[in-house]
Every structure is written in structure tokens, then in C-alpha cells.
N, C-alpha and C positions, 0 to 999 in steps of 0.2 A: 676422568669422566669426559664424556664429549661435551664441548658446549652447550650444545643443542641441547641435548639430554637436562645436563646442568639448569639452563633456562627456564624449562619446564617444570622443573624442579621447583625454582622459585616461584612461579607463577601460581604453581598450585600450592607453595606456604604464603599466599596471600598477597604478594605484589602483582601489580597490575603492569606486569609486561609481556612482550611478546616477542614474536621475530616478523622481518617479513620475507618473502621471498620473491627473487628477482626471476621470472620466466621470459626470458632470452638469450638469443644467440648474437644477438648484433654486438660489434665486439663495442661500436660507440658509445650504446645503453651500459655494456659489461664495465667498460672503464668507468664512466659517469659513476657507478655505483659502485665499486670499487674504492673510488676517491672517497665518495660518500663517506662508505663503510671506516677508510682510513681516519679521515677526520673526526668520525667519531668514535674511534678507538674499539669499535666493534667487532662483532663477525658479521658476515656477508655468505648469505643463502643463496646459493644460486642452482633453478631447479632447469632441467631440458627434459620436454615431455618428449612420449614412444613416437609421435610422427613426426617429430622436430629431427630425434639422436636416438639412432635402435642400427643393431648388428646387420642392419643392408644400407645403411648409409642414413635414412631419412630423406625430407628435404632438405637438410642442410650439407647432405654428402658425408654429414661425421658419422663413426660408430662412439661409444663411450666414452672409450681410451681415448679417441680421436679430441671429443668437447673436451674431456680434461687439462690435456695437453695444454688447448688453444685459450681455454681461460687462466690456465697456470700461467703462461706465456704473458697477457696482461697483464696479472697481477704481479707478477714481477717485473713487468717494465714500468710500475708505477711505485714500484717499492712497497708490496701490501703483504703480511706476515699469512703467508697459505698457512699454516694451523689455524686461524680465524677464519678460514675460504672452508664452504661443509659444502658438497654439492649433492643434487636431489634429483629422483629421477621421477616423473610427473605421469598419472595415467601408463601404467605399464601394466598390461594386461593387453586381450586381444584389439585392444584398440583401433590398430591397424590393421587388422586381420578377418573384420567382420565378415565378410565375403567370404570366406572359407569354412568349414566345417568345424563346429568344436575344437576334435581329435587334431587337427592341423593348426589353429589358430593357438591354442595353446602349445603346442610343440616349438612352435613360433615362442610364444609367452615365456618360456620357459628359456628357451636362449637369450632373449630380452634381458630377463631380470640378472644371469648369469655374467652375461656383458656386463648390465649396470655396478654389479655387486664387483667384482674383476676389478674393471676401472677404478674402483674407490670411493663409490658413491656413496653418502652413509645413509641417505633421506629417501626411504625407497616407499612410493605410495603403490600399493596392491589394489587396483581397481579392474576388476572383473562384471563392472556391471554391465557391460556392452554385449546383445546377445551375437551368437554368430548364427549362421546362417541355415544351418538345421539344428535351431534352437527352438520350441516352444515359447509362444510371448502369452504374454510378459513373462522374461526372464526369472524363474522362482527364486526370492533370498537365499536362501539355502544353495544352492547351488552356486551363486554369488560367493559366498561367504566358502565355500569346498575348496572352489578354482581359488581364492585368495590365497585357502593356507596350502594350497599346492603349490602355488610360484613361492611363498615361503619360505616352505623346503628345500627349494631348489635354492632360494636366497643363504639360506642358513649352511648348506652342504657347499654352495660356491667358496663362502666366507671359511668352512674349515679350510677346506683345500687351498687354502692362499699359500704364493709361493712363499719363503722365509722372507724374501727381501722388505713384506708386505706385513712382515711381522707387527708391524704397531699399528696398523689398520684398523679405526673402532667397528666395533660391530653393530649392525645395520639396525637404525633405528626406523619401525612401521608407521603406516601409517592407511587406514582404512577407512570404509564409508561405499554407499550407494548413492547417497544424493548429490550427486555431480554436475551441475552445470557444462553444458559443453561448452568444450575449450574453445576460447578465444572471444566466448560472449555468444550470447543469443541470437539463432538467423531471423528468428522471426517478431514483428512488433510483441512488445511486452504485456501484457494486462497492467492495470491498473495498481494491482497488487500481484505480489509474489507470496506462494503458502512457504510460511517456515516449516520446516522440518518437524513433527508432528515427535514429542518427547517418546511415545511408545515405537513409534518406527525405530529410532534412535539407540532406544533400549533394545529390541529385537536385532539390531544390524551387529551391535557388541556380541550381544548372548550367542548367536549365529555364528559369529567367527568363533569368539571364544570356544564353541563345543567341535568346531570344524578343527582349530588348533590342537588342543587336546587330541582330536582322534587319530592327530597325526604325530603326538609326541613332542608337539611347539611349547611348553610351558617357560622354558627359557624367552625362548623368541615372542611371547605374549608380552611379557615384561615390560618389552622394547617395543610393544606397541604406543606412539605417543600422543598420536591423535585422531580424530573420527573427524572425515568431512561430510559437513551439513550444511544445509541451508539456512543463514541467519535471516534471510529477505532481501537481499542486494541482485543486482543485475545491469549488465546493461545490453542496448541492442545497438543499433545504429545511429541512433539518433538521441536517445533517448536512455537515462540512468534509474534505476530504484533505488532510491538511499533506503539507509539502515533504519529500520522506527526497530530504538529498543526492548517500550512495551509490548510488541509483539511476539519477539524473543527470550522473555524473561523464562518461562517455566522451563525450554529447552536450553538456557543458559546456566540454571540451577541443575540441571541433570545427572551432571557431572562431579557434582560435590564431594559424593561420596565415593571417588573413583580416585586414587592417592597421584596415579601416573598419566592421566589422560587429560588433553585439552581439545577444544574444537580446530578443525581448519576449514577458512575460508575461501572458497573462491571464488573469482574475478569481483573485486573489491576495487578494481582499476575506476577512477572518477568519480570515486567517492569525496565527499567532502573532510576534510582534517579532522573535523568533532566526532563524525562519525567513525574514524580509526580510534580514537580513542574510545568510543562507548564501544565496539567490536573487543576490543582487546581488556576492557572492564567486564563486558561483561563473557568470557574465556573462548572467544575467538581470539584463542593466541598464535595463530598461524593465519597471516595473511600475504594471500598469492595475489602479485601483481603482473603482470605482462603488456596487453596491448596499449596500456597507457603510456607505458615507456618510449613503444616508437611512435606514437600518435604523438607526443614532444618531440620527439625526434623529427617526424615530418612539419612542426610547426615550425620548429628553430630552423631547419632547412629551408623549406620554402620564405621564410623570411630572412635570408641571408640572401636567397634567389632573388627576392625583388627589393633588396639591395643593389646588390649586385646587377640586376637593370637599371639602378641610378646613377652606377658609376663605371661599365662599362660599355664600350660603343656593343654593339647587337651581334655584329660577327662574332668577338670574341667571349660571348657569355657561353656559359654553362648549359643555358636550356635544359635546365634540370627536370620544371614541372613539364615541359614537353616531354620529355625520353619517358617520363614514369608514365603518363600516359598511353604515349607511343607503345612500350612496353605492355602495358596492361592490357592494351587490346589486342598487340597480336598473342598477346598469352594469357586467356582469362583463363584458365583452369584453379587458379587459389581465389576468383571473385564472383564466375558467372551466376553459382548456385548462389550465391549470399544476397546479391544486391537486383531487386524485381525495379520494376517502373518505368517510368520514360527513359529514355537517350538520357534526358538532363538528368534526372533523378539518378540513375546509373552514373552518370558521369560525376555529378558533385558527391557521389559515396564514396567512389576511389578514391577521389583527393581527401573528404573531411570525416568518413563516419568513424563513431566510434571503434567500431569492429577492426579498423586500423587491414584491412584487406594490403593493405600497398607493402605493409610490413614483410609482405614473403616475396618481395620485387625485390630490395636492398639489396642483394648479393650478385643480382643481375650485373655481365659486366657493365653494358653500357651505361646503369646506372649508376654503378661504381663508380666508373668513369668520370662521371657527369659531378658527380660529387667532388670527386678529388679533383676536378675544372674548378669549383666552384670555392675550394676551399683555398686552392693557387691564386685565384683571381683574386680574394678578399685576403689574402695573405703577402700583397704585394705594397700595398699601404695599411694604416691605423682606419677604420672604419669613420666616417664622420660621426660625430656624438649626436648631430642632429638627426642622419638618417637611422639611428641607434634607439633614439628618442618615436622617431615616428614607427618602428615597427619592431623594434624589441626593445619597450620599456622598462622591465624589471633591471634588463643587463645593464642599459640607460644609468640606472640609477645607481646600479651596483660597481660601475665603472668612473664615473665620475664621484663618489664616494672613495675611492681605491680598494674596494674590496675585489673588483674582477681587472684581469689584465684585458687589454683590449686584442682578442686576439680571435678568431674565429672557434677555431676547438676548444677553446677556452667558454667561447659563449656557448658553443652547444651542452659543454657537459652542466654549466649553470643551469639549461634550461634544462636539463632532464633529469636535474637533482631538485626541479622543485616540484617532483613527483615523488622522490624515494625520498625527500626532508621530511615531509608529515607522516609519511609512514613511519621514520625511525622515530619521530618523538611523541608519534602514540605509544610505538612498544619500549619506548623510552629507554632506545640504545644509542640514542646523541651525547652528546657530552655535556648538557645541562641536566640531564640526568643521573649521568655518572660521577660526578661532579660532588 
């Protein structure tokens, strides 16, 4: 039985665990959580959505087979058991393809899921709520829920056709829902409140596939639907988080009770606080997706190794890291223009700090590549002083003069971005004080 599958399992005979998943490409996040995963003897979900890894490259330049490869590659230079590695394929549907007609964008959708499934993907969410472009809005359910059990199909008929070598390939666990959040967090300021997911919408989005399934002969493939994304109340925008209030969630967390195989999933749950992973994952948000939090650590442990790194190296030879990202950003705003409004200043301190983590599709840039691997040469040439250690990265501070951390720079980044996937694993309580 797949893991995955397995977990769900449990979760719906009464324990209060989950998974989460890891939504990135950066290979520094991948490892960081990776290690995580090893230490605590777990599995490790890692999902790449259709704008990130789809059969024309993305913006990451990869197709499926391609993210496989390159996270197998990790996980084996850290010594991490791939039978525990599940990977997911996030928003697949016309997602990318809005601008086009229907008839096109799904033809598109269709190769999409084909790749994902090929590759080996087992964690395939069908989201078709994006209208396209001679679409009638709002988008009808129904139709929603057609186009899902059409990619499906396609999902299910890829998976016969696997070559033998692919023989013990599990087969493709679903995952459906209309209330989506767009990825990567909200462009626009938040209200006050966010509406949860309304338990009869929830119940219609099910019955909808469900009859769409059936008319197309999915009754197998329902089975291995495992979860429905909804809205619990969480959010974030730029600046600014909605935590989880679980009395607000209660009647659409009980929803599900009498559903033997189905749990909620969450998304963008990133900057939430610890308690509230756990009440998400109590109360059967057992799927929680993380991504921009990842490298938003990732740009803190950086930039404060950067101005380090201005304390012990003369000025010629630094890195000039937060310069290049800048430098960068402006002459290439096409991943921040539409997101971040307001003054110069206001623009300019969103690049570096806001939540929506914009700076995150710069990373692969060479020069900033570059500028990194400066950065990590320079601070790799001596032991960091514990003093300057103390003044701008005090967890490691502590963690290092305790002897739990080596004093090493990659050492301290993955610390730092493990104390975003720590409270994740031990709300869904796949750490090792739980296993234990």
C-alpha cells in the first residue's frame, strides 16, 4: 500500500495525523527537508505545481521526468530511502493555459497530467477551476468537476500503459476541490476574515465529481480519491497572515465523518503558527501544503549570513548578494510587477521582506546563483564568530554552542529552514517523538 494512502488510513481510524507537503524547486529547501524527513524516519511529500514543472519546461526549465531526476539526485546525496520520497503534482489543469480556449487549454491539460503520471508521480491534484478564455463566468461546478474526471482518464489510461520497467509504480492517488486559493498567496490585501468553505458547497464539489466519475467509468479511480481542497480560514498576503480560528471550521471539519477515504487539504498554511498545525490536522485538515515560507527562510538565513559577511569581509570581496537580488529584480520584474503596488519604498521593501516571498523565482538566476555560492565561499573560509552568530542568527547561536549545529554555513541554512518544516512534522506527528 502506498504510504500516503496508508496515512490516510490512519487518520481516518481516529489518529490525529497528517502529512505535509513540501512545494518547491529550490534544491537548498529540497535537501533542508529531506534531512528533516530522514531524521525523522518519515516520508517526505514533495509536490511541483503545472507553472513551476509541465511538458514545456515551466519556469523551472523542467518537465516531470526532468523534477524527478533532480530531487532523486538529492535525496540520494543525503542518503534518504526514495520509497519514503511520494511526489505530487499541484494545480494541474488549465492553469497555465487560461489565455487559450477550452478545446486547447485542456488538450494542453491533458498532456500535463500524462507527463505527471509517466514520471511517477503518485499525488496528482485535478484542478479545473480556472476558467479559460471562452469560458462563461463564473466558471459552472459542473463543468469543474467534467474537466477533472476527464484529466482522470487520461491519468488512469497513462498509468495502464506504464512501460514494464514501471511495473511496481503505485497507482495515482486524487485529489480534488474548487476552493483554491491562488498559489503562492494572495495578491491582494486580505479582509479581516476569510469565509470557510461553506459545508454544502463542499458536499456539491464531491457529489459533482463523483457523478462526473461514474459517467465516465472512474469507480476504481474514485476510491483513490483522498482528499478535497478547502478552505479552513487561513491566508496570507504580503504583509499580513489569517490564522486558523477552529470554531469557525468546526461543522465543515465534521463533513467528512462519514466518508471512510477522504480527508481535507490545505492550502497555503505557510506562517502559520505551530498550535495551529496541530488544530488544522485535529480537526482533518490532513494535508498541509507549504511552499513560500520555505524560501522566505531561505532569504532570511541568507541575507543574514550576507551581513555577516559585511563584518568580516573587506567590501571588494563580498558577495553583494542583497544587491544582485535587487539588481535582478529590476531589470526582470515579470514574477513581481503585477503583485507588489505602492511607492518605490513600498515596492522595494516587498522584494526583500513580503510574505509572498516574489524573490523566490530569482534563485536560479545565474548571477544570483553566483552571488550565493560567493557568499558561501567567503563564510566557508573560517568558523563564523559566535558573537556575530549571536547577533544575527540566534537560534543557530544557541544551537551551535550547545553542540547540536556544526558551525558551518550550509549547515546553518538548512537549520534555518527546518524550523519551518519542524512544526509542520509534529503537528502531523511524523517526528520521531511521535513515532517513538
Amino acid at each position: 500500500m502506498s504510504p500516503l494512502l496508508s496515512l490516510i488510513k490512519t487518520h481516518k481510524a481516529g489518529k490525529a495525523s497528517g502529512v505535509y507537503a513540501v512545494c518547491s524547486a529550490n534544491p537548498l529547501v529540497l535537501k533542508a527537508a529531506l534531512l528533516q524527513a530522514k531524521q525523522n524516519q518519515s516520508i517526505l511529500l514533495v509536490e511541483a505545481t503545472s507553472n513551476q514543472v509541465n511538458q514545456f519546461g515551466g519556469y523551472t526549465g523542467m518537465q516531470p521526468s526532468d523534477f524527478k531526476s533532480f530531487l532523486e539526485d538529492i535525496a540520494n546525496s543525503v542518503e534518504f530511502p526514495l520509497d519514503k520520497l511520494i511526489l505530487g503534482g499541484d494545480h494541474l489543469g488549465p492553469n497555465c493555459w487560461q489565455d487559450d480556449c477550452a478545446q486547447v487549454a485542456m488538450h494542453k491539460s491533458e498532456q500535463l497530467i500524462s507527463a505527471y503520471v509517466s514520471a511517477g508521480f503518485e499525488k496528482i491534484h485535478l484542478d479545473c477551476s480556472m476558467a479559460c478564455a471562452d469560458d462563461t463566468l463564473p466558471l459552472d461546478d459542473a463543468i469543474i468537476a467534467e474537466r477533472a474526471a476527464r484529466l482522470c482518464q487520461i491519468a488512469e489510461q497513462t498509468y495502464r500503459k506504464r512501460p514494464k520497467e514501471n511495473v511496481d509504480q503505485r497507482a495515482p492517488l486524487y485529489v480534488i476541490g474548487t476552493e483554491v486559493p491562488v498559489p503562492g498567496g494572495a495578491q491582494e490585501d486580505l479582509e479581516p476574515k476569510l469565509e470557510v468553505t461553506k459545508t454544502e458547497d463542499a458536499s456539491n464539489t464531491l457529489m459533482l465529481h463523483l457523478e462526473a466519475f461514474e459517467r465516465r467509468g472512474l469507480t476504481d479511480a474514485w476510491q483513490r480519491v483522498i482528499a478535497l481542497v478547502v478552505q479552513p480560514g487561513v491566508e496570507f498576503d504580503h504583509q499580513s497572515i489569517i490564522e486558523y480560528q477552529p470554531q469557525a471550521a468546526q461543522l465543515l471539519s465534521k463533513s467528512l465523518d462519514n466518508n471512510p477515504n477522504l480527508v481535507f487539504e490545505a492550502h497555503s498554511t505557510d506562517y502559520q503558527p505551530a498550535a495551529a498545525f496541530e488544530a488544522l490536522v485535529r480537526d482533518h485538515f490532513a494535508i498541509l501544503k507549504v511552499g513560500p515560507a520555505l524560501t522566505f527562510a531561505l532569504r532570511e538565513v541568507l541575507f543574514a549570513l550576507a551581513d555577516i559577511e559585511n563584518q568580516l569581509i573587506p567590501f571588494s570581496q563580498q558577495s553583494q548578494l542583497k544587491q544582485t537580488i535587487e539588481q535582478v529584480m529590476l531589470a526582470e520584474p515579470k514574477y513581481w510587477q503585477s503583485y507588489y503596488q505602492g511607492s518605490e519604498s513600498e515596492q522595494h521593501l516587498a522584494r526583500q521582506f513580503s510574505f509572498s516571498d516574489r524573490c523566490r523565482y530569482y534563485w536560479p538566476h545565474p548571477d544570483i546563483s553566483g552571488a550565493v555560492d560567493h557568499l558561501l565561499a567567503n563564510l566557508s573560509v573560517q568558523s563564523i564568530p559566535v558573537t556575530l552568530l549571536s547577533q544575527y542568527l540566534p537560534l543557530q547561536y544557541q544551537a551551535i554552542i550547545s553542540g547540536q549545529l556544526i558551525n558551518q554555513p550550509l549547515a546553518i541554512i538548512y537549520f534555518h529552514i527546518q524550523q519551518v518544516t519542524a512544526p509542520y512534522a509534529r503537528a502531523c506527528q511524523m517526528d520521531n517523538h511521535h513515532e517513538q
